[in-house]
KEMARGU-702540 format. One record per residue (C-alpha): x, y, z; residue in three letters. Coordinates in steps of 0.05 Angstrom, whole numbers, plus 5000, padded with zeros to 4 digits. Each point is the difference from the previous one (the first is absolute). Example, Ala and Ser with C-alpha at 12.3 -4.5 7.8 and 13.67 -1.06 7.14 Angstrom:
REM residues 2
524649105156ala;502750694987ser;
REM end
This chain:
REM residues 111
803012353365unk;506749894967unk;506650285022unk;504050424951unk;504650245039unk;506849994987unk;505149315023unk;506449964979unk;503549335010unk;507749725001unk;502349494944unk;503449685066unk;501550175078unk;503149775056unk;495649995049unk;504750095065unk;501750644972unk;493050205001unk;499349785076unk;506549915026unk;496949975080unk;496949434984unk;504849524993unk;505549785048unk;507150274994unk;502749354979unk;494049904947unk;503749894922unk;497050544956unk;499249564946unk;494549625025unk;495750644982unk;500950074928unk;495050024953unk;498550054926unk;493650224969unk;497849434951unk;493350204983unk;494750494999unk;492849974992unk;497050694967unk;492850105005unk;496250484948unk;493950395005unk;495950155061unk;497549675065unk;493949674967unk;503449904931unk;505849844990unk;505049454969unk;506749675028unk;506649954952unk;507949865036unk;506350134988unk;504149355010unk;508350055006unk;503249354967unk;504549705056unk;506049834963unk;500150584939unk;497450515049unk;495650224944unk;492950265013unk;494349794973unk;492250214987unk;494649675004unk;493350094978unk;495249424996unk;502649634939unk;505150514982unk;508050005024unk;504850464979unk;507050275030unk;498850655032unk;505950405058unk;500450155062unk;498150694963unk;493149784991unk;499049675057unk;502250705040unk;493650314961unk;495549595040unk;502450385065unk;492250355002unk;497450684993unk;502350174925unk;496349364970unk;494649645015unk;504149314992unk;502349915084unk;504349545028unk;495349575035unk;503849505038unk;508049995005unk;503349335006unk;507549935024unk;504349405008unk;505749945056unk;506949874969unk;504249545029unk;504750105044unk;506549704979unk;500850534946unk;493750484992unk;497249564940unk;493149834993unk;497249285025unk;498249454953unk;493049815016unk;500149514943unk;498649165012unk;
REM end
């Protein structure tokens, strides 16, 4: 059975905000920042179904969708839509990437 219930999701969060008795007093709250960078949506039901994403470009900060073959620019808009309940598209899997420290900016993975 498939879950339609209802997610909603931040574009980014701090995570020692979330669960500040975690951490030590002299732990640097930057170390738990995080950006959403992509977002798998799954359509149709438990034993039907197909994947698609919503990818955010790491320097433009633009989003994307993708479906098989197809890209186009979509919004943080669209990607909000996926949150469950209304539509049968669901954000499947969330995928967030620590910033940096020095100055809140995400890392580059690249080479």
């Amino acid at each position: 059975m498939k879950l339609n219930c209802q997610v909603t999701f931040p574009e980014t969060f701090n995570f020692s905000e979330i669960k500040k008795d975690a951490f030590s007093a002299d732990f640097t709250q930057n170390d738990c920042r995080y950006t959403l960078y992509a977002v798998v949506v799954h359509s149709g039901s438990a034993i039907c179904g197909h994947y698609t994403a919503y990818v955010c470009h790491r320097v433009s900060k633009r989003w994307y969708y993708a479906d098989d073959s197809h890209v186009s620019q979509s919004s943080w808009e669209e990607v909000q839509k996926t949150y469950g309940e209304r539509s049968s598209a669901t954000a499947y899997m969330l995928m967030y990437r620590r910033d940096r420290k020095e100055d809140g900016q995400q890392q580059d993975l690249s080479g």
